[in-house]
C-alpha positions in Angstrom: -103.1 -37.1 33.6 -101.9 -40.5 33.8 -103.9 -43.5 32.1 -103.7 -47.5 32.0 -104.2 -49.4 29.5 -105.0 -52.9 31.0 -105.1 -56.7 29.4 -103.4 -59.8 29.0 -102.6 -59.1 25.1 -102.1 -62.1 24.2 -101.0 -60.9 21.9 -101.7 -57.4 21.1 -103.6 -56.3 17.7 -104.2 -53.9 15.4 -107.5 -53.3 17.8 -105.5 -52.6 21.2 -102.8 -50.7 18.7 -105.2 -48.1 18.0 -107.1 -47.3 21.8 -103.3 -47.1 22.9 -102.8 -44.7 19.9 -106.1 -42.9 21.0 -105.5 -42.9 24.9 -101.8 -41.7 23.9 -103.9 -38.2 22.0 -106.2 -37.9 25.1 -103.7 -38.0 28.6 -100.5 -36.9 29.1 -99.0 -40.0 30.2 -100.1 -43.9 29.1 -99.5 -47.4 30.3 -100.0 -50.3 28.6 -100.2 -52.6 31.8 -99.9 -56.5 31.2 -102.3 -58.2 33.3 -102.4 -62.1 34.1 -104.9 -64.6 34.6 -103.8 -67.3 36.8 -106.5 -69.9 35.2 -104.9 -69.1 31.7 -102.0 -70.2 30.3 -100.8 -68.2 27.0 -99.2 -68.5 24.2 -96.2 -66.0 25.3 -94.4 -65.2 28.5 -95.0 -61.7 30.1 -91.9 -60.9 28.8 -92.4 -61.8 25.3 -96.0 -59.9 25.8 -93.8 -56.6 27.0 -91.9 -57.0 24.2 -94.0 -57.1 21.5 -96.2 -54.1 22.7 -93.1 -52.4 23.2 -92.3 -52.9 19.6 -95.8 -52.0 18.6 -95.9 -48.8 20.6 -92.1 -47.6 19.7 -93.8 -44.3 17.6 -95.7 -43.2 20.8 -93.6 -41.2 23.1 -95.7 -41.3 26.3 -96.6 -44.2 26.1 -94.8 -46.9 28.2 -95.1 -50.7 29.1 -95.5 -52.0 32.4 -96.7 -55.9 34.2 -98.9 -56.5 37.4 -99.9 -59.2 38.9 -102.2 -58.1 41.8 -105.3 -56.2 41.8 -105.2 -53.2 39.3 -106.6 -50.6 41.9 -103.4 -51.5 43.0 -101.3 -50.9 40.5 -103.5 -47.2 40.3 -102.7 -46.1 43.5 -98.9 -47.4 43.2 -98.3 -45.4 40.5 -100.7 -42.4 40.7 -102.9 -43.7 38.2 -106.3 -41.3 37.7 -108.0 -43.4 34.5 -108.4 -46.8 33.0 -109.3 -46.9 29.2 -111.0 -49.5 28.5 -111.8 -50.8 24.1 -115.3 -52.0 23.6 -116.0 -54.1 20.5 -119.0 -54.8 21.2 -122.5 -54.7 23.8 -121.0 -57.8 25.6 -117.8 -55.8 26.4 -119.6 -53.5 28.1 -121.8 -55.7 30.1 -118.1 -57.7 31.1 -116.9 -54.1 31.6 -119.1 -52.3 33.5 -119.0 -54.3 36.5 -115.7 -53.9 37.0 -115.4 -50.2 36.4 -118.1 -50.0 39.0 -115.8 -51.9 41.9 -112.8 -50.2 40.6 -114.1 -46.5 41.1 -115.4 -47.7 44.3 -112.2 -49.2 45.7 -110.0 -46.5 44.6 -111.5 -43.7 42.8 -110.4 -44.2 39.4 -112.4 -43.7 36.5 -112.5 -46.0 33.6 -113.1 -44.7 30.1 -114.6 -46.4 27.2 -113.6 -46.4 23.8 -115.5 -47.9 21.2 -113.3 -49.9 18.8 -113.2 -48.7 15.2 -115.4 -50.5 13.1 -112.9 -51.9 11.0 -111.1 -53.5 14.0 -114.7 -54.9 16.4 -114.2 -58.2 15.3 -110.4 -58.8 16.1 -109.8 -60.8 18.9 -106.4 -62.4 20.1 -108.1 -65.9 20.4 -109.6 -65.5 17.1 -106.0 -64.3 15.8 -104.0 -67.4 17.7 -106.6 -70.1 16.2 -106.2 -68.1 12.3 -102.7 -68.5 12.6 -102.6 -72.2 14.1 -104.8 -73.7 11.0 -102.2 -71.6 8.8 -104.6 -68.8 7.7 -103.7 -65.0 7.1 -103.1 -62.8 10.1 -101.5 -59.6 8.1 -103.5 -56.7 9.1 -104.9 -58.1 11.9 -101.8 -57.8 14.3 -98.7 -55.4 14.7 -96.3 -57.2 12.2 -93.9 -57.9 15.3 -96.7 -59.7 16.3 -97.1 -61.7 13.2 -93.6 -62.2 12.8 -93.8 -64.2 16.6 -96.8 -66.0 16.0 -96.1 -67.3 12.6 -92.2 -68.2 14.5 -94.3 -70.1 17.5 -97.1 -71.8 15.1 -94.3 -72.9 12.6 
């Protein structure tokens, strides 16, 4: 069974790390799929995004790195996608969530799973991450150290 992982990850963290390392134990074949928001501009490029999950993801073997653009029911029936997976922090992920599970099963089919976020990692967010880092506070932990490593080299 093939799954997507999708988000703008901008940038990834320790969070997103460890649904892609649970997704990767559940379904035969994961993709951590780079998704844009054309009112958004972010701190790194789709490439540099791609790169730095790529990094991050290096010690899990079916799991692979992908980018889209369009709608993601898209990308599913493109690429014979059968699930999203989908990390909750929190009850206002789900109520963002849910909606868009609903049209997404509806348009195409595909299921979306929910998984909650480990305790230790609910209250990571890449915003709260980027604005850490800008005011010069500690990120270790909190991000992939590729990820640290880039942010600390754009913030310097």
């Amino acid at each position: 069974m093939h799954a997507v992982c999708p988000g703008s990850f901008d940038p990834v963290t320790m969070g997103h790390l460890n649904i892609f390392e649970r997704a990767a134990a559940q379904f035969d074949q994961v993709t951590v799929l780079v998704t844009f928001n054309p009112n958004k501009s972010g701190m790194f490029s789709s490439e540099e995004r791609m790169e730095l999950i790529r990094q991050s993801v290096a010690h899990l073997d079916n799991v692979m790195v992908d980018s889209w653009s369009g709608l993601l029911v898209d990308y599913c029936t493109a690429h014979g996608v059968t699930a999203l997976v989908k990390g909750l922090r929190s009850a206002l992920d789900y109520e963002y969530e849910l909606p868009m599970a609903q049209m997404n099963k509806r348009l195409s089919g595909v299921d979306t799973f929910f998984l909650m976020t480990d305790p230790e990692l609910g209250y990571i967010s890449s915003t709260l991450c980027k604005e850490v880092a800008r005011y010069g506070g500690d990120i270790d932990g909190l991000l992939p150290p590729p990820v640290v490593a880039a942010i600390r080299a754009k913030v310097s």
